[in-house]
N, C-alpha and C positions, 0 to 999 in steps of 0.2 A: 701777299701780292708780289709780282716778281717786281727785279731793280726796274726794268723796260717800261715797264706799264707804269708804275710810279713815274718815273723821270718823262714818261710821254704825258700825264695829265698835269705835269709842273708844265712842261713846255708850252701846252694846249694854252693852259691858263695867261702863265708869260705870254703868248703870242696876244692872246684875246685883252689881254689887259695892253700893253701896248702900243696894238689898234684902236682901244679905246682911248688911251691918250696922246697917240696919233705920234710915238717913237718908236715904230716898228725897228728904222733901220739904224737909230741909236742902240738900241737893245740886241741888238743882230752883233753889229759892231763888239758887245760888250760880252757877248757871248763868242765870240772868236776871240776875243781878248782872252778872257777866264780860259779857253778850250787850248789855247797855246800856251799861256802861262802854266797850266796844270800839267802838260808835256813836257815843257821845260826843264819843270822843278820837279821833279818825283818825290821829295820831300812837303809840298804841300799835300797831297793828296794821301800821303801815309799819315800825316797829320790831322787830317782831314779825316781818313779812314780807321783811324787810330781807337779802341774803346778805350784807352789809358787815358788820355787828352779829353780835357771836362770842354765840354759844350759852349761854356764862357770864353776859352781859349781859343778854340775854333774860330767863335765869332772874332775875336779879337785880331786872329792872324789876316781874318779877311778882310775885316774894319782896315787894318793896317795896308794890305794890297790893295784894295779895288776902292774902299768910301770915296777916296778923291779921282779914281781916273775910272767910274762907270756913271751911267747915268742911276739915278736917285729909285728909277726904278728898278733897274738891273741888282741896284744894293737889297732894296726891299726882301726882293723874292730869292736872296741870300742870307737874309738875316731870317726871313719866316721856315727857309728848308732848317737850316740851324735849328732853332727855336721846338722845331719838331721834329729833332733828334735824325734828319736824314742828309746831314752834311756830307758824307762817304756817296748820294750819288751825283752832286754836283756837278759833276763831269758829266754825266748820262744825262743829266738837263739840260746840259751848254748842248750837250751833242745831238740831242732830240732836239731843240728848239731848231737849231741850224738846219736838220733837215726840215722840219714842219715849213720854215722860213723859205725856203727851195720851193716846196710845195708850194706857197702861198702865192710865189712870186712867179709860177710855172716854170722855175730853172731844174734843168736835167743835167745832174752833176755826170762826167764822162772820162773815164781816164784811158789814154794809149798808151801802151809801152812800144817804141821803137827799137831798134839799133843805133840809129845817131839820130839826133835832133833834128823836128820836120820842119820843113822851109813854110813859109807861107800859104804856097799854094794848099799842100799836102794836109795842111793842118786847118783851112779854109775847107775841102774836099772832105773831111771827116767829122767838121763840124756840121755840117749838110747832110750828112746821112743819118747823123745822131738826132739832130731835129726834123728831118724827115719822119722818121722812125718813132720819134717822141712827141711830134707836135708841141716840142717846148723851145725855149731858149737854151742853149746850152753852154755852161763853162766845160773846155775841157784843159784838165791834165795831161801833161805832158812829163813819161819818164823815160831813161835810157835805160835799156840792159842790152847787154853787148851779146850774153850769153845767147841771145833769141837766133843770131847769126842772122836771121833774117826775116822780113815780112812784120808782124804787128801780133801784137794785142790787144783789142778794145773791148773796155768794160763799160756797162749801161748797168748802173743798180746791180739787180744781182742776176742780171746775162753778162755773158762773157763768149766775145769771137775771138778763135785762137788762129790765125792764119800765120803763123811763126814757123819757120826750116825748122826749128827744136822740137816741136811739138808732131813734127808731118816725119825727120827720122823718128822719134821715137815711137810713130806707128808704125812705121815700117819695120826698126827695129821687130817690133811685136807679133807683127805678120808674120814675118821670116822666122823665128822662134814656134813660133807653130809651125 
């Protein structure tokens, strides 16, 4: 069974257990927690992904991070992946659950890349078309790259509008080449 589908029925489960004891967004919380602390430390997760490092230790290193600053559930459903030997996809859990959690909560994650950072209005105006468009709530991202020279990028899941000077020469580049 692939890591995806594993880590999406840990998530499922997490999500639904959870709701049943009514800490969705403690759980949420503790899974961005884990999902940035495993960014952080590239050392946990080789740890963590390590077949040298016995399964006791595993648990131990995460006893030691997370027992006191997750909630009691969040610990559980990291002592039980432990326990059955699939600590290495840990991360793929944190990061499914997050999206199921998006799901659940009808949020439509949305990233712009600009050239300089958008004023209010602008970034009011884009969040409007992304929830138009999605009929959801939406967080959006906001990044800079200078390289675009101009105009945008906006990503919705896995569509992407490229209306960026970089992207419009390099078709033209392309055209003129023929």
């Amino acid at each position: 069974m692939s890591v995806g589908t594993v880590a999406s029925r840990y998530a499922k489960s997490l999500i639904e257990l959870a709701e049943e004891k009514k800490v969705v967004e403690t759980v949420y919380q503790d899974m961005l927690l884990f999902r940035d602390t495993a960014k952080a430390n590239r050392g946990l997760m080789l740890a963590l992904k390590s077949p040298v490092v016995r399964h006791e230790k595993k648990l131990g290193i995460l006893k030691a991070i997370f027992k006191e600053r997750v909630s009691p559930v969040s610990y559980t459903i990291f002592e039980i992946i432990t326990r059955k030997n699939r600590e290495a996809i840990l991360d793929e859990v944190a990061n499914e659950f997050i999206v199921q959690y998006n799901t659940y909560k009808g949020i439509q994650k949305a990233t712009i890349t600009t050239t300089i950072p958008l004023n209010a209005e602008l970034s009011k105006q884009f969040n409007k078309i992304v929830a138009d468009a999605t009929g959801k709530s939406v967080e959006l991202e906001e990044k800079v790259d200078e390289k675009l020279i101009g105009g945008y990028v906006l990503r919705v899941g896995d569509r992407q509008i490229d209306a960026s000077l970089k992207s419009r020469l390099n078709e033209l580049k392309l055209e003129l080449l023929d």
